[in-house]
C-alpha positions as CSV (number, residue, x, y, z in Angstrom):
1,X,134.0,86.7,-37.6
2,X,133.6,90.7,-37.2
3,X,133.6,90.5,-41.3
4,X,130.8,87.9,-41.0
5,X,128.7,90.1,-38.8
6,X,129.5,93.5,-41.1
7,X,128.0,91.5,-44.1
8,X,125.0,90.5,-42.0
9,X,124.2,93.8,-40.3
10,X,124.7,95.0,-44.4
11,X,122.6,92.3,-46.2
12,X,119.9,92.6,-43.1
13,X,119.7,97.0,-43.2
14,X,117.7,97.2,-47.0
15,X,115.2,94.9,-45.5
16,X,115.1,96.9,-42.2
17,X,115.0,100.1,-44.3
18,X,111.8,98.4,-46.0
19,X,110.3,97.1,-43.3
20,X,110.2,100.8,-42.0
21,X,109.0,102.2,-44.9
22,X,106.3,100.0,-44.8
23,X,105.3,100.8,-41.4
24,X,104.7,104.4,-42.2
25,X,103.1,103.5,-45.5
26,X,100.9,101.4,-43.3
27,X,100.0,104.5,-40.6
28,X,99.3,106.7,-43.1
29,X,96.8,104.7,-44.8
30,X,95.3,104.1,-41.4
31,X,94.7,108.0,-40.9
32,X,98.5,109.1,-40.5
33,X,99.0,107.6,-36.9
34,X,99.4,104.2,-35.4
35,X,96.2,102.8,-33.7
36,X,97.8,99.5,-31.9
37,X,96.7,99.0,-28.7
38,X,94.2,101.4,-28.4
39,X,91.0,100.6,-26.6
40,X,87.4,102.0,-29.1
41,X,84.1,101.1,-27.6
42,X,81.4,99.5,-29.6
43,X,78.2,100.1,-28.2
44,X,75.4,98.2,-29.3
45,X,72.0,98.6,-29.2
46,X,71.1,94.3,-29.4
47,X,72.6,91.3,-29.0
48,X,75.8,90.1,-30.7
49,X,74.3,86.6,-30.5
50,X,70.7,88.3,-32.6
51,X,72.5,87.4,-36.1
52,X,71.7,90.4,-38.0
53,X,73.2,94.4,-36.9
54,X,74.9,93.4,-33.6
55,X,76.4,90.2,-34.8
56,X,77.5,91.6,-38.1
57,X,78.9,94.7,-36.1
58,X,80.7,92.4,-33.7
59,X,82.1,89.9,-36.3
60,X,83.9,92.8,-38.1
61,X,85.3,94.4,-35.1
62,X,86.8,91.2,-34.8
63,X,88.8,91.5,-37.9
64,X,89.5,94.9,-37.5
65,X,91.0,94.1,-34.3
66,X,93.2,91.6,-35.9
67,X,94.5,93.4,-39.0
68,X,94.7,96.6,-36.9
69,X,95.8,96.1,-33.5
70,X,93.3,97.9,-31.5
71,X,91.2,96.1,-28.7
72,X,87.4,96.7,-29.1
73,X,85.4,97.1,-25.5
74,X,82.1,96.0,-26.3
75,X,78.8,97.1,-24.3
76,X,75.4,95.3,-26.1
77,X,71.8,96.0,-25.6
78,X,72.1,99.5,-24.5
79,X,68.7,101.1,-25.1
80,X,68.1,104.6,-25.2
81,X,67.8,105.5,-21.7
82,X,71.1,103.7,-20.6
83,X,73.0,105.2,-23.1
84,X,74.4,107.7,-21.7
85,X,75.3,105.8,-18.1
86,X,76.9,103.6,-21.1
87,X,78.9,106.3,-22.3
88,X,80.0,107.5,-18.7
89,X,81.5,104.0,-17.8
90,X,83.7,104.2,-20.8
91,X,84.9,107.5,-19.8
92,X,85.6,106.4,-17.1
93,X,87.8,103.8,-18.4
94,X,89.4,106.7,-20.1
95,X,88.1,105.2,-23.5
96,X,87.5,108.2,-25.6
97,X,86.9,106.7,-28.9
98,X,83.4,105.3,-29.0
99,X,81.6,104.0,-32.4
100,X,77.5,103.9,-31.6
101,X,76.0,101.1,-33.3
102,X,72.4,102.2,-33.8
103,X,70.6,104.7,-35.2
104,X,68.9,105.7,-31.9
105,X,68.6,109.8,-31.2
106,X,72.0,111.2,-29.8
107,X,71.6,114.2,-29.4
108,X,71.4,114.8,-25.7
109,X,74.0,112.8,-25.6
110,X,76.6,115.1,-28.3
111,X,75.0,117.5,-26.3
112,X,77.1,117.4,-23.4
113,X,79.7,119.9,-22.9
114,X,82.1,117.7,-20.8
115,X,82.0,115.3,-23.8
116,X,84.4,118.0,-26.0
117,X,85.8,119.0,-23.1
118,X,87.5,115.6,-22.5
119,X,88.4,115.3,-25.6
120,X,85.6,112.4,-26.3
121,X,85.1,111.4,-30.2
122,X,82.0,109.5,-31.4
123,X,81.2,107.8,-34.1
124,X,77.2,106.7,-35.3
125,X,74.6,106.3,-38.0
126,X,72.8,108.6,-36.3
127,X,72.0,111.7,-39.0
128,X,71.9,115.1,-36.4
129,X,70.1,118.0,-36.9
130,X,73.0,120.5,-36.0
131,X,76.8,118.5,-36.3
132,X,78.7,119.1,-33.5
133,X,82.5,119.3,-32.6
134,X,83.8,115.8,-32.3
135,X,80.8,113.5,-33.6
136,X,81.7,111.6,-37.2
137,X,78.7,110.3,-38.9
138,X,78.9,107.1,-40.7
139,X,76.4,108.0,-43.5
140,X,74.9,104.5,-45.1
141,X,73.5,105.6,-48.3
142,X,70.9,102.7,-48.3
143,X,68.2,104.1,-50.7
144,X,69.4,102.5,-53.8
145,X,70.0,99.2,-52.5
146,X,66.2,99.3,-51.2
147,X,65.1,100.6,-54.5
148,X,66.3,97.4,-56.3
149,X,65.0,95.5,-53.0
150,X,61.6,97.2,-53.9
151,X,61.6,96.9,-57.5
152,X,62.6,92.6,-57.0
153,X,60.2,92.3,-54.3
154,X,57.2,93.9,-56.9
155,X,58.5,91.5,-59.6
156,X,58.5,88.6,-57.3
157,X,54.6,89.3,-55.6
158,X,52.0,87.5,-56.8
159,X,48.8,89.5,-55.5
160,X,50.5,92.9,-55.3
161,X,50.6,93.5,-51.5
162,X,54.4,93.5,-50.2
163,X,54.6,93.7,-45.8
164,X,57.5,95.8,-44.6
165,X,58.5,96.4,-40.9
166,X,60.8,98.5,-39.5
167,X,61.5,99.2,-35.7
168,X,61.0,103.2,-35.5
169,X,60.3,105.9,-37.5
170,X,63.9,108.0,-38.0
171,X,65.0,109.5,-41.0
172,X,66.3,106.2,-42.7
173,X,63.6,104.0,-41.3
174,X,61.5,106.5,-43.9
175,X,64.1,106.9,-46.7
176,X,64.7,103.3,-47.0
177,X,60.6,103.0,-47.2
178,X,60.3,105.3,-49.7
179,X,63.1,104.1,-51.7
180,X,61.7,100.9,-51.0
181,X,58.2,101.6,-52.4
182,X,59.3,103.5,-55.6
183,X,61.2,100.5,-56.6
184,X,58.3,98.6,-56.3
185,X,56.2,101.0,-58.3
186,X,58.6,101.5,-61.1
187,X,58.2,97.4,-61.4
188,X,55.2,97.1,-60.9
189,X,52.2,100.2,-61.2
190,X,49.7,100.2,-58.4
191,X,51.7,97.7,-56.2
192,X,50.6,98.4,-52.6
193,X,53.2,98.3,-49.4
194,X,52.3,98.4,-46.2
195,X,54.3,99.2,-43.6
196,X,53.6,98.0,-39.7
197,X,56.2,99.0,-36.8
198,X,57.4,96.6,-34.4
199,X,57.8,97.6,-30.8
200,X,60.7,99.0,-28.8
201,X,63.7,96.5,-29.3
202,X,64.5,93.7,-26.6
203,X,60.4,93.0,-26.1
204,X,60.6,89.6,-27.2
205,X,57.8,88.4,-30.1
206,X,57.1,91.8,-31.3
207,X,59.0,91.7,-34.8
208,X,57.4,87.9,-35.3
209,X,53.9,89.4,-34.2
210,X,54.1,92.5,-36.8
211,X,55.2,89.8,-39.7
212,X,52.3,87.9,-38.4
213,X,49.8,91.1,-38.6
214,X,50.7,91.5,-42.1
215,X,50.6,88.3,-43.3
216,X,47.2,87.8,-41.8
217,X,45.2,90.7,-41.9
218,X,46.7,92.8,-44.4
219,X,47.2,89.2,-46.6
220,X,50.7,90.4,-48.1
221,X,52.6,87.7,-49.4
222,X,56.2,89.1,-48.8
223,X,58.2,90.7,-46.7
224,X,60.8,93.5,-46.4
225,X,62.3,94.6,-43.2
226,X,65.4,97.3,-42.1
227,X,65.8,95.9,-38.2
228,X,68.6,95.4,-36.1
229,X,67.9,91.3,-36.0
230,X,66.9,89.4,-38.8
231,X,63.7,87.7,-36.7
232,X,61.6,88.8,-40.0
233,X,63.8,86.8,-42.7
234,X,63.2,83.9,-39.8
235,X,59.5,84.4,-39.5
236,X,59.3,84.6,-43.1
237,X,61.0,81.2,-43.7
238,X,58.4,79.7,-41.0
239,X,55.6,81.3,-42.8
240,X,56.8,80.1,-46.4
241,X,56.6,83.3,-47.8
242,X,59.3,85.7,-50.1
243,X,61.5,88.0,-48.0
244,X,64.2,90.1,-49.0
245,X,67.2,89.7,-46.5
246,X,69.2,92.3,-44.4
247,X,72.9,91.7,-43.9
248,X,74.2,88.3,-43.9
249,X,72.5,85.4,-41.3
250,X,72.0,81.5,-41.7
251,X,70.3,80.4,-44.6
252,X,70.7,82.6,-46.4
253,X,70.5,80.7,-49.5
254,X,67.0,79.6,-49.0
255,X,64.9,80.0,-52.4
256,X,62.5,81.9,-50.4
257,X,64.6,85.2,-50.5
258,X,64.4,87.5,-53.2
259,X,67.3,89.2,-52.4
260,X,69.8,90.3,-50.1
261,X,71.1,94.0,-48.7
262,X,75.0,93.6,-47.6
263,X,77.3,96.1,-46.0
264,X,80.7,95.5,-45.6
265,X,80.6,96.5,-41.3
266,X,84.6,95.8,-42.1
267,X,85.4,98.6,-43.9
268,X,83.1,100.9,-42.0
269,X,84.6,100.4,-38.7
270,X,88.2,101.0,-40.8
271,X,86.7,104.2,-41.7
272,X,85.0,105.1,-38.1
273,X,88.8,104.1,-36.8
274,X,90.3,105.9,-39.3
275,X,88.2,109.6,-38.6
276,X,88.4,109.2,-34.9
277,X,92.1,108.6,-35.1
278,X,92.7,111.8,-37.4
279,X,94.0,115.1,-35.6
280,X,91.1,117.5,-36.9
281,X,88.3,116.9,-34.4
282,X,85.8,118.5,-36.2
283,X,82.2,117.3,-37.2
284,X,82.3,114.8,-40.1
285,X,79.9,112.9,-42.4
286,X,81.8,109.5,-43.9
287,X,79.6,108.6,-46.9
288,X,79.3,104.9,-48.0
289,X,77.8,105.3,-51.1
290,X,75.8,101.7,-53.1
291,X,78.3,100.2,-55.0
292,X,81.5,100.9,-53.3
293,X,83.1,98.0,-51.1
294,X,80.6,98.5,-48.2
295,X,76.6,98.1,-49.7
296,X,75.7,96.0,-52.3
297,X,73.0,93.2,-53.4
298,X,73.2,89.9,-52.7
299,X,72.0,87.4,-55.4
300,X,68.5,87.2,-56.6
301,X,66.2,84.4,-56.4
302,X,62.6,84.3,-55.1
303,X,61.1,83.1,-57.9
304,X,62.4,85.8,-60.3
305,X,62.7,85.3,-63.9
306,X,65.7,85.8,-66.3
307,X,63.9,88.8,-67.7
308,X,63.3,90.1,-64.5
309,X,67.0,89.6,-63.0
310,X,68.6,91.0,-66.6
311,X,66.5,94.3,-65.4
312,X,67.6,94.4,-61.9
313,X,71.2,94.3,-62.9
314,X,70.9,96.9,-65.6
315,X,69.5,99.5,-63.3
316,X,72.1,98.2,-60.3
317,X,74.8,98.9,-63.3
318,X,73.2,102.1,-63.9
319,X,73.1,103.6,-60.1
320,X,76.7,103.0,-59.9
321,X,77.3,104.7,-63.0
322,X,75.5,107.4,-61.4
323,X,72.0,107.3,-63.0
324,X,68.9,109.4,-60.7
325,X,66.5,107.3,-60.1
326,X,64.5,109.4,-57.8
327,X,63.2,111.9,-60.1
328,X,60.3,113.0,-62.1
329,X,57.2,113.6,-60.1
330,X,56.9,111.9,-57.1
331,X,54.0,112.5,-54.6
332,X,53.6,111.6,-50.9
333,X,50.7,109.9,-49.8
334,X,48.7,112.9,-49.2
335,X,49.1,113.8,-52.4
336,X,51.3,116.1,-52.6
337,X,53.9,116.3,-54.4
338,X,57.4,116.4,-53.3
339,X,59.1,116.5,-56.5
340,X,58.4,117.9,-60.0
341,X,58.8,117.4,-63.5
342,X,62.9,117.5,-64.7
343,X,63.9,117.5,-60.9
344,X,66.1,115.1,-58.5
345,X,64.8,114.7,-54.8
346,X,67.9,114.6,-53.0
347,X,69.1,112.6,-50.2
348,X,68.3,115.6,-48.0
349,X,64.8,115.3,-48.7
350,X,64.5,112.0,-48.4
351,X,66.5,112.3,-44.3
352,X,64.7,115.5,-43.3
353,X,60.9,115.5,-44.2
354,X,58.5,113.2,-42.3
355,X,56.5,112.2,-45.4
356,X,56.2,108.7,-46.7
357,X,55.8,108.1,-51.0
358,X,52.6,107.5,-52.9
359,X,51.5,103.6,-52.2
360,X,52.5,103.4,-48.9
361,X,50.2,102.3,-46.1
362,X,51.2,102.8,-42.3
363,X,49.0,99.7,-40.8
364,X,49.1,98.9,-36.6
């Protein structure tokens, strides 16, 4: 019998030995320290039932949670002004991790002292002006996507006049725009985009009503939108017109849509986990470049010929491959121009000037 359990207790250690060795492998590819059981808080600025940001935030916490172990505490349709009573009631959970899910203005809010102090980490999409100790930013470089959305949505028009509505005007409202219209442009010369702004989220109507505006008085007949919900790619499927999509929500197979932007929220919240977890609390920007396992295109449609989709996926081959397509001259809608002959406007430029390109028109 004690021979019996020798061989057992010998035949079981290699797989013991493994399982350990896997354990640690496991930890360090998750930022070098174990995060089962830890509580993050994902604060959202909508509704996890709105089934475009929020929903596709929640539903890949959800996965994360499983694969990883931690437990996500979720506080939806914060808006600015509660955001920082938000952030107090997890601190005073003692939850110290905290991943913001919008691209709202923090910067009274990675302003407080006490947020260091306690040892508070935060991870966002907001771009600040001055990084601060603590804050990780979860850069989504979204401009290339949007130039192929641009440059489908141009092909796909039939009178030249594309709608696009997005909620606010931040740094990436205006990037993706601009990225947005030069795609166009480069498909189609003269094409004309105008832009409308729908009101403060949670007032209910508002993005259907600026769909409305452009369809009716500005007579576009498609429609682009970077939101938080996907009411436009709705409204657009009532209307009967082209859209190009925003992150994954029902239907999205209709023939109506042009195309689709995906992130993979999955592997940014790994990342977010992943930078809050680490031991060096300093300020950090997380890129998610196009191409990579977090933004790509969805499949193209709308109407689009085979010539037309053989072009697209040359130049999506060709911005992996690291091919500047912002370059050359390139003039605001002033006039002016922001970039010359033989140079690259970087990402910079596009984030921190409040310009928007040549052939975009700001509309009520």
């Amino acid at each position: 019998m004690i021979k019996c359990r020798i061989l057992h207790i010998a035949l079981a250690l290699p797989l013991l030995i493994s399982a350990c060795i896997f354990l640690y492998l496991m930890q360090q590819e998750d930022g070098g320290k174990a995060i089962s059981n830890e509580k993050v808080a994902l604060v959202l600025p909508g509704k996890t039932s709105d089934q475009g940001w929020n929903r596709a935030l929640f539903a890949a916490s959800a996965k994360v949670e499983q694969d990883l172990g931690v437990k996500f505490v979720y506080l939806q349709d914060v808006s600015a002004d509660d955001l920082q009573n938000a952030v107090s009631a997890m601190r005073n959970q003692r939850i110290t991790k905290i991943i913001m899910g919008s691209f709202k203005d923090l910067s009274l809010l990675l302003s407080q002292k006490h947020s260091a102090k306690e040892g508070v980490r935060y991870a966002g999409f907001y771009t600040p002006k001055d990084y601060v100790y603590g804050y990780t930013e979860l850069r989504l470089d979204l401009e290339y996507a949007y130039y192929l959305a641009g440059f489908a949505a141009a092909r796909a028009s039939k009178n030249g006049r594309i709608g696009f509505v997005i909620e606010n005007f931040e740094p990436l409202s205006k990037a993706v725009v601009n990225a947005f219209v030069m795609g166009a442009r480069r498909a189609v010369s003269g094409i004309m985009v105008f832009v409308t702004r729908s009101d403060e989220l949670g007032h209910k109507g508002t993005a259907e009503a600026a769909c409305d505006r452009l369809l009716d008085i500005w007579t576009v007949d498609s429609l682009a939108y970077f939101a938080s919900n996907n009411a436009i790619s709705r409204r657009a499927r009532m209307r009967g017109v082209h859209y190009v999509g925003f992150l994954d929500g029902p239907n999205t197979a209709s023939n109506l849509m042009i195309t689709q932007i995906k992130i993979s929220f999955e592997n940014v919240l790994r990342q977010a986990l992943k930078a809050l977890n680490d031991d060096e609390n300093s300020a950090k920007i997380l890129d998610f470049p196009f191409g990579d396992q977090s933004i790509s295109m969805g499949a193209y449609g709308g109407d689009l010929d085979d010539e037309d989709i053989k072009q697209l996926r040359v130049l999506d081959r060709q911005m992996r491959e690291g091919y500047a397509v912002f370059q050359g001259n390139i003039y605001d809608n002033d006039g002016n121009e922001r970039c010359h002959r033989g140079q690259t406007l970087d990402r910079n430029a596009f984030l921190g000037k409040s310009w928007f390109v040549e052939g975009t028109y700001l509309v009520p």
